[in-house]
N, C-alpha and C positions, 0 to 999 in steps of 0.2 A: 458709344455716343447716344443712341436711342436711351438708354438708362440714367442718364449724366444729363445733356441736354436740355430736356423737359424741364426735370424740376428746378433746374436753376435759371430759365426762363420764366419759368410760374413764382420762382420765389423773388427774382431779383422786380418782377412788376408790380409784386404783390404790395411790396415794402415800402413802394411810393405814399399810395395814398394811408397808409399806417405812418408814416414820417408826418403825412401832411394833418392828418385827423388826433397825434400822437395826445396832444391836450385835452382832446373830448373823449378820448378813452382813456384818460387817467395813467397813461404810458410815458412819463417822461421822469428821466432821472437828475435830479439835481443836486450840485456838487457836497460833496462832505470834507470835514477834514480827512480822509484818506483815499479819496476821489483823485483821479489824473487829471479829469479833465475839467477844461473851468467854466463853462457853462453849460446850462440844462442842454440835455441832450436826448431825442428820443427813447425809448426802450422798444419791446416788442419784434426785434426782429426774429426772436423765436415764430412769430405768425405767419411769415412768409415762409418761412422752414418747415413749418408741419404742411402748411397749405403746399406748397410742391411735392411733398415725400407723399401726403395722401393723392392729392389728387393723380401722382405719377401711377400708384400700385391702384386709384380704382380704375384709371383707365384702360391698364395692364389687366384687370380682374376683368372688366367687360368685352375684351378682346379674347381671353380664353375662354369665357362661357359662352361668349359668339362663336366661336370655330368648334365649339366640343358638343354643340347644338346643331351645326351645321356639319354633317360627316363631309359631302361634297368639297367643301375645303378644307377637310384634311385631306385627301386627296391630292391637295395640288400643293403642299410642303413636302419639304424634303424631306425624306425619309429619317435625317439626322437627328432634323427637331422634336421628331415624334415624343422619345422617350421625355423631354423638358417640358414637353406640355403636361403630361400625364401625369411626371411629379409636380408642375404647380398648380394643374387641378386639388392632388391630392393632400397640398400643404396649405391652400385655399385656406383651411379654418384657422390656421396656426398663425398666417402670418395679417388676417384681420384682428384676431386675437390679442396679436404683438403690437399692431396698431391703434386696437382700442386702449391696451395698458397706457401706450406710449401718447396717446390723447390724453390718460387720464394726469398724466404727468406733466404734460403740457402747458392744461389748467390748473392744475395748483402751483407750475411758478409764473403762469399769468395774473394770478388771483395775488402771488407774492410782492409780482411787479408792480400791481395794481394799490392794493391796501396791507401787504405784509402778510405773513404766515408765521408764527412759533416754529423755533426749530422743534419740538415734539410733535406736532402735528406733521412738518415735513417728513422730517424722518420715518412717522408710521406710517403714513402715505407710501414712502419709496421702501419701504421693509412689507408693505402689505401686497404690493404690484409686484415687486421683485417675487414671494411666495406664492404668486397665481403663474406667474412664470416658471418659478421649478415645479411646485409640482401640481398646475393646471396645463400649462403647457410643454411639461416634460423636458426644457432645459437645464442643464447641466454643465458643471466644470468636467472636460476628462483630466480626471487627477490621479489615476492610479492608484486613488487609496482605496483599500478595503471597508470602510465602513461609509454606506449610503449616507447616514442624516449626518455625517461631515462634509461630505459631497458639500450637500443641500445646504448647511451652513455657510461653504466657504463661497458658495455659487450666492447665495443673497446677502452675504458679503460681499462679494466681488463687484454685483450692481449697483449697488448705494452706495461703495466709495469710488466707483467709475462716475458714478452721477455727479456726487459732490466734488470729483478733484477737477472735473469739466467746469462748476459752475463755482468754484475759486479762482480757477484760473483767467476767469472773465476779468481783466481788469487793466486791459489798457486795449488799445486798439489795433482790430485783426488777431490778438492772441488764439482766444480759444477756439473761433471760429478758423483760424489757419490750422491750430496745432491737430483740431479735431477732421479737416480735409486731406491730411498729413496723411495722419493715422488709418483713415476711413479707405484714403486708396491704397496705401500699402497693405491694409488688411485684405484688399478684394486682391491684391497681385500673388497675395498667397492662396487664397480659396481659390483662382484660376489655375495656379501651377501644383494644386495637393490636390490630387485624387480622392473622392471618397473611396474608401473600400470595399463597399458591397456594389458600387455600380461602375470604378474606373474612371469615372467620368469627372470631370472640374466641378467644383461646389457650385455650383449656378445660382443656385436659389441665397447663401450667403451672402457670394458676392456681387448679385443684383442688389439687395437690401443695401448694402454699405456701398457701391457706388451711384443708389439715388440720393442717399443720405448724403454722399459727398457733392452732388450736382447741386442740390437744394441750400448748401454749406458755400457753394460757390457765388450762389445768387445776392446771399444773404451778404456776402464778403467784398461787394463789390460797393455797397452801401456804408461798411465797417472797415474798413480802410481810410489811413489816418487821412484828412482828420476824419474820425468816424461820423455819419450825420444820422446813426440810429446804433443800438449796443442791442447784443443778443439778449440779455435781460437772465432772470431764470428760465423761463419759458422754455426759450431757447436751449441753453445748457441742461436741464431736465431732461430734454426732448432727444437731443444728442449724446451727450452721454450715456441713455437708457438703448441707444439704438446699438449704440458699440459696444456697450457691454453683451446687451447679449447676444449681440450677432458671433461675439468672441468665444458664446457658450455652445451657438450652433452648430461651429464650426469642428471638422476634423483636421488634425492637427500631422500624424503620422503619415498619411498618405496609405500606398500597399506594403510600405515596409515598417520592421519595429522600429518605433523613436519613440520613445517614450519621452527622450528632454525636447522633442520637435513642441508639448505644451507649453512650453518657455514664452514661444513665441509671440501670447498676446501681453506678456509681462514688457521684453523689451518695445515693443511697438508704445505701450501707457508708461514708458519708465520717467518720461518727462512731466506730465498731471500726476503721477504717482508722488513722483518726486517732491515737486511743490507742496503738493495737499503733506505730506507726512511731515517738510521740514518748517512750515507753517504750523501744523498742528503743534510739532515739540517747541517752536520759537513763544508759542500762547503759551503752553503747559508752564514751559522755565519760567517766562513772566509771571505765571500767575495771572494767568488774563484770561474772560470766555474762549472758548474753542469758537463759538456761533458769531462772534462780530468782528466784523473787518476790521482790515488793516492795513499795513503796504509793506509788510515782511515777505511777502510773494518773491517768487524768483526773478521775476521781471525787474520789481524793485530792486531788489539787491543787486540785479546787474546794473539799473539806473546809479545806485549807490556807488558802484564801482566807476563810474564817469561816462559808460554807455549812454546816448540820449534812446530816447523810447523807442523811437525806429530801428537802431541797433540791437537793442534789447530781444524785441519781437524777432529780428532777423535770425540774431542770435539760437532763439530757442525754437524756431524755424529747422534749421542747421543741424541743433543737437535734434529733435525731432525724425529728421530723415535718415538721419544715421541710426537712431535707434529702428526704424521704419524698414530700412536695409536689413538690418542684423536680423531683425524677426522674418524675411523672407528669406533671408540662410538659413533661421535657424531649424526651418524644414524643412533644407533640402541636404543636410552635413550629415556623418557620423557623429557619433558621442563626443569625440576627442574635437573635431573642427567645434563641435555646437557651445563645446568646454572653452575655445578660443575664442568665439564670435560672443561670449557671456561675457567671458573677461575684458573684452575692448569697450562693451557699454557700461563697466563696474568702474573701468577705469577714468573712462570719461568723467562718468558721475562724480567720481572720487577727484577728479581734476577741477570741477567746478568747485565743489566743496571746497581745497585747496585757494583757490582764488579767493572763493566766497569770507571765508577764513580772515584773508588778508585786508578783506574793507572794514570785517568785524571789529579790529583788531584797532585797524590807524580812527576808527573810531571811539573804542574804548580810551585811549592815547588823546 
């Protein structure tokens, strides 16, 4: 609660007067042909989302260097808590670090929302933060492969298309903001239930990060529910997708035992923004269209397409969402053979949609 709470308090107040000032900051989105919705509608609720997720962890920093200045009250914790203070004294630089990138990501899809950005310039922005994060801040995919600067590749890889399948997915109301709350606490329900291995203990430090991230996602969602009266913007979506990806890099995956496919697990948790962003990408490729400009090939639409209304749609990928959400917290805690089962029921799902998907393709061709 204490982690949750705050920032979706700070975020959901925040987002008032940004709805009400949304004109005189150059924050408002106005419909296009491949827009849902049919009037101007605020942007910016990315500003409530960082303003909770910071303001949560500076309050959280000024409480640790008050009690690590004041010995007399340590003394009066319990002896439990001891060891969690000490590591986030000692991760103290890493995860202002995280936050200053995830600032700087911030602003430029504020500045996107505002007056536009070149996709080249986005891109070397989110490939240049992603590179201060491997290797300034030493995160990493565990991949088991043998050669480091693949690591490092497939890890600033993994960022920028976590970023961008977040901020594709924007485009109807409550999506990405739902799907990314989804994700964010299933992810913390595996860092509480997987052990690090060198201390035994639940990932703390993880899965505090991804459930502020989801508190401040809650706030922002209560504004963004249909009809939406403000949209996360890029900002937003930058800002969140930059946090789950690499909290997903933080993270350990095997617990104290060998699992090696126990890595699987931030794949199914993203298989739904993965999904999208790739079957989008190939729907542009085959057209012969920009990969860089919208469209309403999205998942969402195509379940619209199929006679879904929007709210369907959203609930829909809600639904698929949690079950992938599930399977990623199995697939930590199985043998090879289970984790080989729990892979297979998300392949198939996918493969079921597709299936469907297929069939609207189809009676419209016809």
């Amino acid at each position: 609660m204490a982690a949750t709470v705050p920032p979706a308090v700070i975020s959901m107040l925040t987002l008032f007067p940004v709805r009400k000032h949304a004109v005189r900051l150059s924050l408002l989105d106005e419909p296009t042909g491949h827009s849902t919705h049919l009037r101007a509608t605020p942007l910016g609720g990315g500003i409530g989302i960082w303003l909770g997720i910071v303001s949560t962890f500076a309050a959280g920093t000024l409480l640790v260097v008050y009690l690590e200045k004041s010995p007399e009250r340590l003394t009066q914790l319990p002896e439990s808590l001891l060891p969690y203070l000490q590591g986030a004294v000692s991760r103290m630089g890493q995860i202002w670090g995280l936050i200053a990138s995830a600032t700087i990501l911030f602003l430029l899809g504020l500045r996107d929302d505002q007056k536009g950005v070149s996709p080249t310039v986005r891109l070397a922005v989110e490939f240049a933060v992603a590179a201060f994060v491997v290797y300034g801040l030493k995160f990493r995919l565990t991949a088991y492969i043998g050669l480091p600067w693949l690591t490092d590749c497939l890890s600033m890889v993994w960022i920028v298309g976590v970023i961008n399948s977040f901020n594709m997915l924007d485009n109807m109301d409550g999506l990405s903001g739902g799907v990314a709350a989804i994700i964010a606490a299933t992810m913390s329900v595996v860092m509480l239930t997987t052990p690090d291995p060198g201390t035994s203990q639940p990932q703390l430090f993880v899965a505090i990060l991804l459930l502020v991230t989801f508190g401040s996602i809650t706030g922002f969602l209560f504004h963004n529910r249909p009809p939406a009266k403000i949209f996360m913007g890029d900002a937003g979506s930058y800002l969140v997708g930059f946090l789950i990806a690499v909290s997903m890099l933080m993270a350990t995956y095997a617990g104290n035992e060998v699992r090696p496919h126990a890595v699987l697990a931030p794949l199914c948790a993203m298989a739904v923004p993965l999904y999208d962003m790739s079957t989008v990408l190939w729907i542009r490729l085959r057209e012969k269209r920009s990969l860089f400009v919208g469209d309403r090939s999205h998942f969402s639409h195509r379940l619209v397409d199929l006679g879904l209304s929007r709210t369907q749609a959203v609930l829909t990928i809600y639904l698929v969402t949690i079950t992938c959400g599930l399977a990623a917290i199995l697939m930590t805690h199985v043998s090879l053979f289970q984790a080989a089962m729990v892979l297979g029921i998300v392949v198939c799902m996918l493969l079921l949609i597709v299936i469907l998907e297929s069939t609207g393709w189809r009676k419209d061709k016809d």
